[in-house]
C-alpha positions as CSV (number, residue, x, y, z in Angstrom):
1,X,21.7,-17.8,-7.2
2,X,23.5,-15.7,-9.7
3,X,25.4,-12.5,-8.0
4,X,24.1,-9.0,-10.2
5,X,26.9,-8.0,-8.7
6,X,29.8,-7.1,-6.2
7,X,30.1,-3.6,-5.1
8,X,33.4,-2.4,-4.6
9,X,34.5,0.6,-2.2
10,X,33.7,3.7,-3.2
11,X,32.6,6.9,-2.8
12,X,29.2,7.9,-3.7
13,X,28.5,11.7,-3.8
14,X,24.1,11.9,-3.7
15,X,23.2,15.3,-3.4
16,X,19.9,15.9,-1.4
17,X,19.7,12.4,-0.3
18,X,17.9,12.9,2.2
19,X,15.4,15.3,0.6
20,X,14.2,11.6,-1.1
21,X,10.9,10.5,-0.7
22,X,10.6,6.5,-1.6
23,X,7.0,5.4,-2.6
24,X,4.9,2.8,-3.5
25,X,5.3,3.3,-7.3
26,X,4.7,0.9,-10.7
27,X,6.8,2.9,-13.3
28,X,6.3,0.5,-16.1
29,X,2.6,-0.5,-17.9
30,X,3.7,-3.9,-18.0
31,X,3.9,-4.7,-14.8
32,X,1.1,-5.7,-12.9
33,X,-1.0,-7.0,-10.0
34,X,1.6,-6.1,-7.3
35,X,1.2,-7.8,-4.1
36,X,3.4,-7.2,-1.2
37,X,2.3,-9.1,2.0
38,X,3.6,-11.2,4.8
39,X,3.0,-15.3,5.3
40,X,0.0,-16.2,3.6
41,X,-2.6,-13.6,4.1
42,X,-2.5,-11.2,1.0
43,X,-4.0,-8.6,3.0
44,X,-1.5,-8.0,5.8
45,X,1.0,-5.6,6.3
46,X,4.6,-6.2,5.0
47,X,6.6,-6.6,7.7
48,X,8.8,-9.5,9.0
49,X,9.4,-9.6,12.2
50,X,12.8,-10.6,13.2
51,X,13.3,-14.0,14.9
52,X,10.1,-15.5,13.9
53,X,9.7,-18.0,11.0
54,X,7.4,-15.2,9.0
55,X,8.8,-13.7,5.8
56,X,7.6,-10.8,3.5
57,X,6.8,-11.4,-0.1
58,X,6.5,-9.6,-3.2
59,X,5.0,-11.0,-5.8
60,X,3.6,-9.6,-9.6
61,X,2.8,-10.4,-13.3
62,X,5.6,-9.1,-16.1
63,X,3.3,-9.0,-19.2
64,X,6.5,-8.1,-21.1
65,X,8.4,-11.6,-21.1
66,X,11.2,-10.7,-22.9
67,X,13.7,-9.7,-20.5
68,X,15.9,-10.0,-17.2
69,X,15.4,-8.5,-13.9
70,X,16.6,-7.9,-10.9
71,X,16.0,-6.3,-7.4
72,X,17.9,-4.0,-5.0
73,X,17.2,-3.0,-1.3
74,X,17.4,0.2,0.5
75,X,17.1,1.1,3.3
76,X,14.8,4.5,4.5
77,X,14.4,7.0,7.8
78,X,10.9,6.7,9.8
79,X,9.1,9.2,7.0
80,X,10.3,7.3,4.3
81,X,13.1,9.6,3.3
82,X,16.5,7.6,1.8
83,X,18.5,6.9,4.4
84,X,22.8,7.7,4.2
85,X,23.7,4.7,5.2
86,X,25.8,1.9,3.2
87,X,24.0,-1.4,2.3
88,X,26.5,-3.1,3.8
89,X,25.6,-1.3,7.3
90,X,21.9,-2.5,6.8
91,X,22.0,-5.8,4.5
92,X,23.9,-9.1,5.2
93,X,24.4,-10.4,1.5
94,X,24.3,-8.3,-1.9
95,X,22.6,-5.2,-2.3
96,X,21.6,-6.4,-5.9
97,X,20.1,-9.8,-7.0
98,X,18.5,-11.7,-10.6
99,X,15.1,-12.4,-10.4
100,X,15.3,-15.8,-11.4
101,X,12.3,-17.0,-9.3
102,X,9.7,-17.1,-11.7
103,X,7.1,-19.0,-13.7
104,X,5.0,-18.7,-16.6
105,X,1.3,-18.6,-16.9
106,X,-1.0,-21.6,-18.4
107,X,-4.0,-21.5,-19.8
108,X,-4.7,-17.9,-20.0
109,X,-5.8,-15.5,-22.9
110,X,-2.9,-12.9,-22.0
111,X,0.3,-14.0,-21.2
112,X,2.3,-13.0,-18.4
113,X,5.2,-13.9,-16.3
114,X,4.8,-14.3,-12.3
115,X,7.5,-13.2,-10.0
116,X,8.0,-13.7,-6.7
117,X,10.8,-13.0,-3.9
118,X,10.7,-13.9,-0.1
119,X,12.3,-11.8,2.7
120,X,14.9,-12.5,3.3
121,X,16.2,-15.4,1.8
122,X,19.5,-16.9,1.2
123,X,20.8,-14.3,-0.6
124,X,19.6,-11.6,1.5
125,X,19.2,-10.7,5.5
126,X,18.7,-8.0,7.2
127,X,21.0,-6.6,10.2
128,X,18.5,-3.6,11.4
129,X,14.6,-3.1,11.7
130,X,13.2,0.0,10.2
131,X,11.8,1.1,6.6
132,X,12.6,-0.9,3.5
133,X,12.2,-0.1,-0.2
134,X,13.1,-3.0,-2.8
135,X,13.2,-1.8,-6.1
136,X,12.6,-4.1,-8.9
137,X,15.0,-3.0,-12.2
138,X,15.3,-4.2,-15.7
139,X,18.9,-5.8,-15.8
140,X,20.1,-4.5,-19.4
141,X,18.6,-0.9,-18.6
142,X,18.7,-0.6,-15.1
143,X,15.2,1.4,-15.6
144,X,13.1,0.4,-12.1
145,X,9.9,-1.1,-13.3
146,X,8.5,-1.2,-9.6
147,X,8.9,0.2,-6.1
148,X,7.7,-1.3,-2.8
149,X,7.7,-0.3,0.9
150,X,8.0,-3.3,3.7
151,X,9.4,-2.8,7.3
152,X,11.4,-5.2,9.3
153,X,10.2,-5.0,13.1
154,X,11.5,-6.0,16.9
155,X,7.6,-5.3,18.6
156,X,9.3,-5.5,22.3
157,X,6.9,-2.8,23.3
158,X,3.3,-3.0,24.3
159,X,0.9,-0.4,22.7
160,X,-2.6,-0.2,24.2
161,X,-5.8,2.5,21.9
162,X,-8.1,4.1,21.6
163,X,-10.9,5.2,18.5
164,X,-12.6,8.1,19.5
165,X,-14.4,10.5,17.5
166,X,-13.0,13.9,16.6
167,X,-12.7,16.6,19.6
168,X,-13.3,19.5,16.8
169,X,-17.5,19.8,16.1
170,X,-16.6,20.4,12.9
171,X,-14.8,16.9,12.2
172,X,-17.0,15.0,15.2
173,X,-19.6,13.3,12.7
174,X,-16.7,12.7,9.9
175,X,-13.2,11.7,11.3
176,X,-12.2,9.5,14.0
177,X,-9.4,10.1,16.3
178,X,-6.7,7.4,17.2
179,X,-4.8,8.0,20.9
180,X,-2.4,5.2,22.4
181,X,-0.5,4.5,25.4
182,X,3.5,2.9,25.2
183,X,4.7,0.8,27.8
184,X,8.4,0.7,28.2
185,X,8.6,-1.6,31.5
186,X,11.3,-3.9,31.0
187,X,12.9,-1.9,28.3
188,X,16.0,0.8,28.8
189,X,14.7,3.7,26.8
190,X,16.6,6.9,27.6
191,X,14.5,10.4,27.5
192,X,11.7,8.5,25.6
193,X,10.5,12.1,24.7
194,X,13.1,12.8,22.3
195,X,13.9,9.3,21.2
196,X,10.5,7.9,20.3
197,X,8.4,8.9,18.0
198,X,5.2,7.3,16.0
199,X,3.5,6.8,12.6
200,X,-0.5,6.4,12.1
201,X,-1.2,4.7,9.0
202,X,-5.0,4.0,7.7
203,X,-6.0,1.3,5.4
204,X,-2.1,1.3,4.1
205,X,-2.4,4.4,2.9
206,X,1.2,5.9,2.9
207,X,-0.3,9.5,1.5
208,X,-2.5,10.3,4.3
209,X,0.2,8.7,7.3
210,X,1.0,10.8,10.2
211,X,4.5,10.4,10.6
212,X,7.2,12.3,13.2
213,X,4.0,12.4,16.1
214,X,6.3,12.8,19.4
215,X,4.7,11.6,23.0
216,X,3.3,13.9,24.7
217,X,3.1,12.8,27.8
218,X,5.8,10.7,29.7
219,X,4.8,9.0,32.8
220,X,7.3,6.2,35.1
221,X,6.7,3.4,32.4
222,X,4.1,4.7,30.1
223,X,4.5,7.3,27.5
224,X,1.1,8.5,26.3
225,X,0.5,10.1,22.3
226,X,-2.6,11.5,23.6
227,X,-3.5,15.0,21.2
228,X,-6.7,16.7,20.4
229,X,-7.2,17.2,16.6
230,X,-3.7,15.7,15.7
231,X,-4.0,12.2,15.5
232,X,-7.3,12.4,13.0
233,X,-8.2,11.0,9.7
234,X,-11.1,11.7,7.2
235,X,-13.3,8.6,7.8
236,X,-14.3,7.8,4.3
237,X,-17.1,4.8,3.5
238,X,-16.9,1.5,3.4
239,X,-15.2,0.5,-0.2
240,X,-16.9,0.2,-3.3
241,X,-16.2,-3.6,-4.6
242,X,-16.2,-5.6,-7.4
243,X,-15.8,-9.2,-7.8
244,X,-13.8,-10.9,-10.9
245,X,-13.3,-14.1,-9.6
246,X,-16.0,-16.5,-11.5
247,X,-16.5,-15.2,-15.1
248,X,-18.6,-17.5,-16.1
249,X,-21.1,-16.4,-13.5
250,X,-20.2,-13.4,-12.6
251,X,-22.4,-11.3,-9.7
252,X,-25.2,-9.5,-10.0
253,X,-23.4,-5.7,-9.9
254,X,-21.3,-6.8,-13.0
255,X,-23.1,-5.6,-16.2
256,X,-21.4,-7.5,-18.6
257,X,-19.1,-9.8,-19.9
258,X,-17.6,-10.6,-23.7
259,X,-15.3,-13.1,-24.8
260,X,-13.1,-12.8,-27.9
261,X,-10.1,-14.6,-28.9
262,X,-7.5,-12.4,-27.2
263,X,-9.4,-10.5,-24.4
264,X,-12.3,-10.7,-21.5
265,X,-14.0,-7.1,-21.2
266,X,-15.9,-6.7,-18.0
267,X,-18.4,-3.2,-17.9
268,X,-19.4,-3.5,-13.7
269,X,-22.6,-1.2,-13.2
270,X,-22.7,2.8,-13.2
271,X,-21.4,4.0,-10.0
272,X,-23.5,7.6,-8.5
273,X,-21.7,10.2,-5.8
274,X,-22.5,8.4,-2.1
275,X,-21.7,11.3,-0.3
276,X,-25.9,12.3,0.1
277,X,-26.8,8.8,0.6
278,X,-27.3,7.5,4.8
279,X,-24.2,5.2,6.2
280,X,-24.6,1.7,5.5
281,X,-22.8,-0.6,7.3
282,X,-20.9,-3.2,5.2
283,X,-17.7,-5.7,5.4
284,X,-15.1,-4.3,3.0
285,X,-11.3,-5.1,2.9
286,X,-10.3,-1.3,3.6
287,X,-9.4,-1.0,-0.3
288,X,-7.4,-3.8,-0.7
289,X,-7.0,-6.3,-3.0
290,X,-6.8,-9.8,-3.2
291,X,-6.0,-12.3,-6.1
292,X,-8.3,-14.9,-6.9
293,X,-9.9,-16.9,-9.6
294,X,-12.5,-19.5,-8.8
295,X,-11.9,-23.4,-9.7
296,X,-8.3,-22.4,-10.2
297,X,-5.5,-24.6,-8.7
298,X,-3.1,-21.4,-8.8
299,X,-4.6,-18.3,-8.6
300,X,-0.9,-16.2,-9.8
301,X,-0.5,-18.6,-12.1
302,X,-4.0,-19.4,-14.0
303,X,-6.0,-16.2,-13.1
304,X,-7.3,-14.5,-16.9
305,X,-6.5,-10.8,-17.0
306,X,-10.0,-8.7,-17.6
307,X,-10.3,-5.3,-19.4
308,X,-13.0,-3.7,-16.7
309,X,-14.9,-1.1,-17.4
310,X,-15.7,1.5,-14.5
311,X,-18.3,4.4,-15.1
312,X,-19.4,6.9,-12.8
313,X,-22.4,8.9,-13.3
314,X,-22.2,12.6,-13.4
315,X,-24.9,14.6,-15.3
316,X,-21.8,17.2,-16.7
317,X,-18.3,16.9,-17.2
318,X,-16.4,18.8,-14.2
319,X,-13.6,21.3,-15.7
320,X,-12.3,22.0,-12.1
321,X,-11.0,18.8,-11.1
322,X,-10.1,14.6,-12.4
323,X,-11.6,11.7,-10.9
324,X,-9.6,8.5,-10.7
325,X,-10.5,4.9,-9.6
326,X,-8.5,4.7,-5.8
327,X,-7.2,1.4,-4.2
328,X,-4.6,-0.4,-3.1
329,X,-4.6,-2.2,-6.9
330,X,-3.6,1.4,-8.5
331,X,-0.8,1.7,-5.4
332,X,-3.3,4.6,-3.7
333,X,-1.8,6.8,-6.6
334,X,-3.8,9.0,-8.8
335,X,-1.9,8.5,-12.5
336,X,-2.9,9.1,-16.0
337,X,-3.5,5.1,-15.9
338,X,-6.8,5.7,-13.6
339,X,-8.1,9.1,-14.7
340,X,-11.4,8.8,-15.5
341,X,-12.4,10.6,-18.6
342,X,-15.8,12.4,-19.2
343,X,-18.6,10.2,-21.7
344,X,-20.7,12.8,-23.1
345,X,-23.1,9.9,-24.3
346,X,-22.6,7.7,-21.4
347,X,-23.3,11.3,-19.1
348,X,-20.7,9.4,-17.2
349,X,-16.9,9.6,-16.4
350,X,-15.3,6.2,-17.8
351,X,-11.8,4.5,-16.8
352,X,-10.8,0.8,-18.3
353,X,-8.0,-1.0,-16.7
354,X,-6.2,-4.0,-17.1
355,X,-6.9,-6.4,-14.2
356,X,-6.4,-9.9,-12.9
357,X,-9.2,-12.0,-11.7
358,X,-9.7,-11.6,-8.0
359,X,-11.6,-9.3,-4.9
360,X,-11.4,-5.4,-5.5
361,X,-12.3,-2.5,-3.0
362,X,-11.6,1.4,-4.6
363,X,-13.1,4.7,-4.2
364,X,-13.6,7.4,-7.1
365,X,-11.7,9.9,-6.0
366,X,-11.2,13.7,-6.7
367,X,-8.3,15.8,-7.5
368,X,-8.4,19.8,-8.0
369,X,-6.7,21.1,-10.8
370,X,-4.1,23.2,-8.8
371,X,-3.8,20.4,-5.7
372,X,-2.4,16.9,-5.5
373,X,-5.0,16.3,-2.2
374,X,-6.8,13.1,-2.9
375,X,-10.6,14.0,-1.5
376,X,-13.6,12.0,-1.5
377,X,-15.9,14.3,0.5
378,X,-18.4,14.4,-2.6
379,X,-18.0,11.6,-4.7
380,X,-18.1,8.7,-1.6
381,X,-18.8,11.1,1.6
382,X,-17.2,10.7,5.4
383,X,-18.8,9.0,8.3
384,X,-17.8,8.5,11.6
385,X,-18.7,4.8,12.1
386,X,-16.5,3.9,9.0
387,X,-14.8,0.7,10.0
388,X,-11.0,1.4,9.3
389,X,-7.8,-0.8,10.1
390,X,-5.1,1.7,11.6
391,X,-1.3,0.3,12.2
392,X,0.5,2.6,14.6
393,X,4.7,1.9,14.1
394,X,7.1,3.4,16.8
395,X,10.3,4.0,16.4
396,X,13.5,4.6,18.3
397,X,17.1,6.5,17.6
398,X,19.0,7.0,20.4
399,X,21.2,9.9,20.9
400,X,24.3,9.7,18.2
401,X,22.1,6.5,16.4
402,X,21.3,7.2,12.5
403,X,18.6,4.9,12.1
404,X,15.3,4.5,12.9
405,X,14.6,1.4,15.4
406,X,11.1,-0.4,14.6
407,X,10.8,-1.7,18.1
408,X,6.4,-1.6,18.4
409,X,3.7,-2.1,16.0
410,X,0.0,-2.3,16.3
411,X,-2.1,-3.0,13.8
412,X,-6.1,-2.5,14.8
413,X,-9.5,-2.1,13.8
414,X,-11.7,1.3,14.6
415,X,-15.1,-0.6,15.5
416,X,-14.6,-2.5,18.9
């Protein structure tokens, strides 16, 4: 593999390093269908576990194939923060690679280059467990097209849970509340109080995480996170889908679908608010994604890319707030890609974006005009018996350390 290149010693001065937030971000509006996921299953969480045969891949569609890239790795704090450490304290290899794994699609209307990288691979290894961002850069610009979160994990500690519903009356019929219970036998974790500390993630969704949640009880070899009203999440509803897979014959809640020479526009069927209609119980993928296209061999390869068409009913235009289409496919980011944007005909807000044939859950979402909170309380409601997939990550620094030890992870389910 081609070296990007060798970094010599030197001094980098990077002021408020630390005051940097790394995200799931696509910065470019070529890039597209970004899937990060470990072994096979495009729906688990990114992490490689160290000294197992598991690895952590990235892979996504270039629509622009007229140029190099590359990728770089860094390494972050528990809360995602850039950490001050040198790569070479982190990575065994080269902080910065070519892209040169990569194919070209066949038989499709548009176009598109597929990437993909594996973690780690010969080029790169990893010497601690913790956060991980790999950035992916246009070689003759450096511009990053894409940004990524995965984790690198030692699980040597046990994690029992449980899913309770919210202490507070007012959140008892629309949150749910996670506690858990650490066991440290057979480790040698020194004043677990102020070395361990935990992050609740729901559904993947880095902008509603708990992170920095200390233990608040410590007992011989169990260290309980055990709070009232800290640990909680809005509930939501089960996802909204749509299904892109067969085109020919599509399902029943797509509307439409037209052919031309150089497109496939999909219109799936008028969407209403949720939040005054009774729970339904349903089986969602918690707003993931997952690509697929039927009676194809390879679905990154051969899947068509669709122009779809989302309305959502709403009898006037709201000049308060913006609604966006919400899932793991638009990085659980509301950008002027997803805004929805008010049909006076339609009596409908409208959003078309570029997609690749496969499973999709979303929300509509809502966004104030003076507030970047993402809140679905009207347009999908919250409800208590929501299922939800929750990971809870601990991590440990010991006195003098500066980094953040993944040592326990749990992923898990809210309905027994």
């Amino acid at each position: 593999m081609k070296r990007l290149f060798i970094l010599s010693l030197c001094f980098i001065i990077t002021l408020n390093v630390h005051a940097q937030v790394m995200e799931d971000r696509i910065y470019d509006e070529y890039i597209a269908s970004v899937k990060i996921f470990s072994g096979t299953n495009q729906l688990s969480y990114p992490i490689y576990f160290i000294r197992t045969n598991n690895f952590v891949y990235l892979n996504f569609d270039d629509l622009n194939e007229d140029r190099n890239l590359g990728y770089r790795i860094k390494y972050c704090n528990s809360d995602w923060t850039l950490s001050d450490l040198f790569y070479t304290e982190y990575i065994d290899g080269y902080q910065e690679e070519y892209l040169d794994n990569y194919e070209f699609s066949f038989n499709t209307i548009v176009e598109y280059s597929n990437y993909e990288i594996q973690l780690p691979n010969e080029s790169v290894n990893f010497l601690l467990t913790g956060n991980y961002v790999i950035e992916v850069f246009d070689t003759d610009s450096n511009k990053v097209l894409l940004a990524k979160r995965f984790m690198v994990a030692e699980p040597i500690l046990g994690i029992d849970h449980k899913v309770l519903r919210a202490s507070l009356n007012s959140k008892i019929e629309t949150h749910q509340e996670i506690d858990f219970y650490v066991n440290l036998e057979g480790t040698d974790i020194q004043n677990p109080r102020a070395t361990l500390k935990a992050t609740v993630i729901q559904n993947k969704r880095w902008d509603t995480a708990i992170h920095d949640i200390k233990p608040s009880f410590v007992r011989v070899n169990t260290v309980d996170f055990d709070y009232q009203n800290k640990i909680v999440f809005e509930a939501g509803k089960e996802f909204r889908y749509f299904d892109i897979r067969n085109l020919t014959n599509p399902p029943s809640h797509i509307q439409e679908v037209i052919r031309s020479y150089d497109r496939i526009d999909v219109s799936i069927e008028g969407q209403a608010m949720r939040s005054n209609t009774a729970y339904f119980e349903s089986n969602d993928i918690n707003g993931g994604y997952v690509i697929e296209a039927a009676n194809n061999t390879n679905d990154f390869l051969s899947g068509e890319y669709v122009d779809v068409l989302f309305i959502y009913k709403r009898p006037f235009e709201n000049m308060e707030a913006d609604y966006y289409v919400f899932g793991e496919f638009t990085a659980f980011n509301c950008e002027q890609s997803n805004r929805m944007v008010y049909n006076d005909m339609l009596k409908a807000y409208v959003c078309k974006l570029r997609l690749k044939q496969g499973y999709y859950n979303y929300y509509i979402v809502e966004q104030g005009d003076e507030s970047d909170r993402v809140d679905y309380e009207v347009t999908e409601g919250n409800w208590y018996e929501t299922e939800n997939q929750y990971t809870i990550l601990i991590y440990y620094k010991p006195f003098g350390a500066r980094f953040d030890q993944l040592i326990g992870v749990k992923s898990l389910s809210s309905r027994p």
